[in-house]
VOBA-1610 file (N, C-alpha, C; in pm, whole numbers, padded with zeros to 5 digits, always signed):
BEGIN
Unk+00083-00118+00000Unk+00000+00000+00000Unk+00088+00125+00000Unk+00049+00267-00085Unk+00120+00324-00100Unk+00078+00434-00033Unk+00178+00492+00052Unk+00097+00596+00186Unk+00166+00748+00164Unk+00049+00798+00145Unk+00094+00959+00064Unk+00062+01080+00166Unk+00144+01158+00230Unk+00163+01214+00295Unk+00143+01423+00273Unk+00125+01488+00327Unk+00117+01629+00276Unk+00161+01702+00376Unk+00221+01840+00324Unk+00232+01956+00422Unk+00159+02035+00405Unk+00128+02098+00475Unk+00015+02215+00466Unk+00102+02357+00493Unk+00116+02440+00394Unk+00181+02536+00377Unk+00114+02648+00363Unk+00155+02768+00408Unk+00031+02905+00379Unk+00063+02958+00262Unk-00005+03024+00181Unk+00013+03064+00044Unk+00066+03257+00085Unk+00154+03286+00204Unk+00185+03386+00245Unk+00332+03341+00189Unk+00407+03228+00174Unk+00512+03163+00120Unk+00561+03123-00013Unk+00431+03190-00081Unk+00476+03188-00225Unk+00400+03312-00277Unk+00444+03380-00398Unk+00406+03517-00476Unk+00292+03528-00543Unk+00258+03606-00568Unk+00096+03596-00605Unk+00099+03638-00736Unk+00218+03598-00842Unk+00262+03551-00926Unk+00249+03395-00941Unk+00301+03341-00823Unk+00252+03205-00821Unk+00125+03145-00795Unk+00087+03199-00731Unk-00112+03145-00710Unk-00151+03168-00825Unk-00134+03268-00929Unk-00210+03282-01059Unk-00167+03143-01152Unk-00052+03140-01167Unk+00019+03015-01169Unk-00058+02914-01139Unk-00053+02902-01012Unk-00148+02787-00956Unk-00253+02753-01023Unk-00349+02877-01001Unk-00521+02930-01042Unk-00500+02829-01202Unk-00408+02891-01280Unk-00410+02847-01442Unk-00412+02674-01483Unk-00274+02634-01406Unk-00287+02533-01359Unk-00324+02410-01335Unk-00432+02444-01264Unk-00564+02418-01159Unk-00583+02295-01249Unk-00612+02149-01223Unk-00710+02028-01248Unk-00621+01954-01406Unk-00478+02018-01418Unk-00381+01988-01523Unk-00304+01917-01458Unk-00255+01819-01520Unk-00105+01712-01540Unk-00033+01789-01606Unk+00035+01842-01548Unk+00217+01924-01576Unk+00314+01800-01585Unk+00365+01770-01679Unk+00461+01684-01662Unk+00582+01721-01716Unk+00704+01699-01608Unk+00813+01797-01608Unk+00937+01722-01562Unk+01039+01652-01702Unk+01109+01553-01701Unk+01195+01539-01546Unk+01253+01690-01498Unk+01296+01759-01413Unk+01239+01725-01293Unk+01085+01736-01253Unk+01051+01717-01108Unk+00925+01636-01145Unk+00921+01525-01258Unk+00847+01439-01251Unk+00664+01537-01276Unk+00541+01435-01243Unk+00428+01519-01221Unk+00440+01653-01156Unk+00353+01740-01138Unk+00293+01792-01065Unk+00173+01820-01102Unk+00063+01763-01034Unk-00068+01789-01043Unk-00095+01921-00944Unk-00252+01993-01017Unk-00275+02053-00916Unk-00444+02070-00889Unk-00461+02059-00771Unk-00639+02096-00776Unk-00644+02207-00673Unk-00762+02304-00736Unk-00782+02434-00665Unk-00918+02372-00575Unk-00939+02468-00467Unk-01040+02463-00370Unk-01045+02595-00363Unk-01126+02633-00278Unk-01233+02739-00219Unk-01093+02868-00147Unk-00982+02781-00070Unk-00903+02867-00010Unk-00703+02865+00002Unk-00711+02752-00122Unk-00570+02744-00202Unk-00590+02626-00269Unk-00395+02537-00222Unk-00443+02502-00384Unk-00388+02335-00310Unk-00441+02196-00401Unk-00329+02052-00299Unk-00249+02031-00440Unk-00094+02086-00399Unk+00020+02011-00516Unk+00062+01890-00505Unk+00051+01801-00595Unk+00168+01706-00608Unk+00289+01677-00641Unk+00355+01657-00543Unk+00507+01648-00551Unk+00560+01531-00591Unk+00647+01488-00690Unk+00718+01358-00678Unk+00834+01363-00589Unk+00794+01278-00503Unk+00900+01279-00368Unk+01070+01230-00432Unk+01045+01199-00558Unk+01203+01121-00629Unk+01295+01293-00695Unk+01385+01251-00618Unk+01513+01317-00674Unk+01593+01272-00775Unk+01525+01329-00888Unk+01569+01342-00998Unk+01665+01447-01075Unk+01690+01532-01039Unk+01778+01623-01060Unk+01857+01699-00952Unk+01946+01811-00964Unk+02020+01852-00850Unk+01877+01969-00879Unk+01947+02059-00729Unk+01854+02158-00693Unk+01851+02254-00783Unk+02026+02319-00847Unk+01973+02403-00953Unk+01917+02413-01050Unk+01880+02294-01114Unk+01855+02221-01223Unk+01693+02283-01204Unk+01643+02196-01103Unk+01536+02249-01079Unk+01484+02336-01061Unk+01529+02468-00974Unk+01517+02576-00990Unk+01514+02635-01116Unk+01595+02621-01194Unk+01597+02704-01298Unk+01467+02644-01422Unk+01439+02513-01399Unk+01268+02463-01479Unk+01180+02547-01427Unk+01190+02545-01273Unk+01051+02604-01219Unk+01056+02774-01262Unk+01201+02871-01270Unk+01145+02944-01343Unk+01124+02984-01444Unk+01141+02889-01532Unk+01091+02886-01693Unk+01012+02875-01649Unk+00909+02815-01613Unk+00776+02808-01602Unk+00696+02908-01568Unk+00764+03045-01523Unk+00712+03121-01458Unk+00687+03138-01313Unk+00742+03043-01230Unk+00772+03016-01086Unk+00846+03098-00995Unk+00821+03130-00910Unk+00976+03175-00808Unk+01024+03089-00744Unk+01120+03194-00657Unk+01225+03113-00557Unk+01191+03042-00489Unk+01057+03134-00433Unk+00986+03104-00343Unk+00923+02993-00358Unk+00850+02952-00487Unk+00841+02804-00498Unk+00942+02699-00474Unk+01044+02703-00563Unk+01095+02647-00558Unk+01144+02597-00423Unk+01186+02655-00295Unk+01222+02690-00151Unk+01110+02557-00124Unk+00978+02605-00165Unk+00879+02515-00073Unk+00846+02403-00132Unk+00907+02342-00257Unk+00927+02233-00328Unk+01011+02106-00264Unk+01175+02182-00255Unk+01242+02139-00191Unk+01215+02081-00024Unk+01154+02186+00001Unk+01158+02150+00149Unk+01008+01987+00160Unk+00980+02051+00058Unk+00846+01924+00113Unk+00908+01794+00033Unk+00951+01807-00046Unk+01052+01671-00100Unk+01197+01646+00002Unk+01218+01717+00046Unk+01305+01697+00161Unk+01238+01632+00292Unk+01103+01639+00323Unk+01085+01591+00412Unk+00978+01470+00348Unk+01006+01380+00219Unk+00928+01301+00167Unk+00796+01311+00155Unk+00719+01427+00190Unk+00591+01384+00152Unk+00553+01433+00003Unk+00406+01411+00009Unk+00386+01403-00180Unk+00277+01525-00208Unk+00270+01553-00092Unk+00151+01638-00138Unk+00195+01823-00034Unk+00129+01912-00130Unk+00175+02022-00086Unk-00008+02053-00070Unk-00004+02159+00037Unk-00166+02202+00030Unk-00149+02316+00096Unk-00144+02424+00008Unk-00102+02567-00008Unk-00239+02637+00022Unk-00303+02686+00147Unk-00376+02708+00199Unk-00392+02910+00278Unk-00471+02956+00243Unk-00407+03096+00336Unk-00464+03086+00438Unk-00519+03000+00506Unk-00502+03015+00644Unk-00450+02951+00713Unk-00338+02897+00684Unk-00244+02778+00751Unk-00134+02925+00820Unk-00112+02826+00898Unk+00007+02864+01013Unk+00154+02892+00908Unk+00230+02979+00934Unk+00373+03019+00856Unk+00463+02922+00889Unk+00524+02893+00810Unk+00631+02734+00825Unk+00784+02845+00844Unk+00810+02737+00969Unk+00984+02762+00980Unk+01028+02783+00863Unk+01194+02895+00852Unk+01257+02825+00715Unk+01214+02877+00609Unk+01097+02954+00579Unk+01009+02975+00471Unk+01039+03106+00455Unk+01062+03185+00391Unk+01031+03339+00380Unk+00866+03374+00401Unk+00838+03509+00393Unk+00693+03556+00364Unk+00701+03654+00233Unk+00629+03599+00166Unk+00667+03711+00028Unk+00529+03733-00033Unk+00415+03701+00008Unk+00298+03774-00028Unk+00229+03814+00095Unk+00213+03935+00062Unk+00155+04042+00203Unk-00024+04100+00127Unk-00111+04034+00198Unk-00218+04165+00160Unk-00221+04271+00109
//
């Protein structure tokens, strides 16, 4: 059985460059030789990403896909960290609590 895990991250941790991102996104298979899937589904008050927990490339590598894509750092930052701590799922929420480690880069 395959047991899939998530962080719940506040969307105060990524740019609101990236939520539009997200928003566009939304209910698509991104497939990205670099960091594998990323799915994404929108809700009512952010967004649940899928992460492939496999390290497939080094970090700059990746960074520099995610901003072709139109991504920031700031993604990228909260990519890493949730593939660093193996889980598969990101759930980018604005009313979640601010994560250690994280910058804040979207302000009201």
């Amino acid at each position: 059985m395959i047991e899939h895990t998530f962080v719940e991250i506040s969307t105060k941790h990524i740019t609101k460059e990236d939520t539009a991102l997200l928003q566009s996104f939304a209910w698509q298979q991104l497939t990205c030789p670099e960091i594998g899937e990323l799915l994404v589904y929108a809700g009512p008050f952010g967004w649940f990403v899928w992460v492939s927990s496999e390290e497939t490339i080094d970090d700059m590598e990746l960074e520099l896909s995610l901003k072709k894509d139109g991504f920031s750092t700031a993604m990228y930052e909260t990519l890493v960290m949730v593939r660093d701590e193996e889980s598969n799922w990101i759930r980018f929420d604005r009313d979640a609590e601010l994560s250690d480690g994280l910058e804040v880069v979207y302000v009201d």
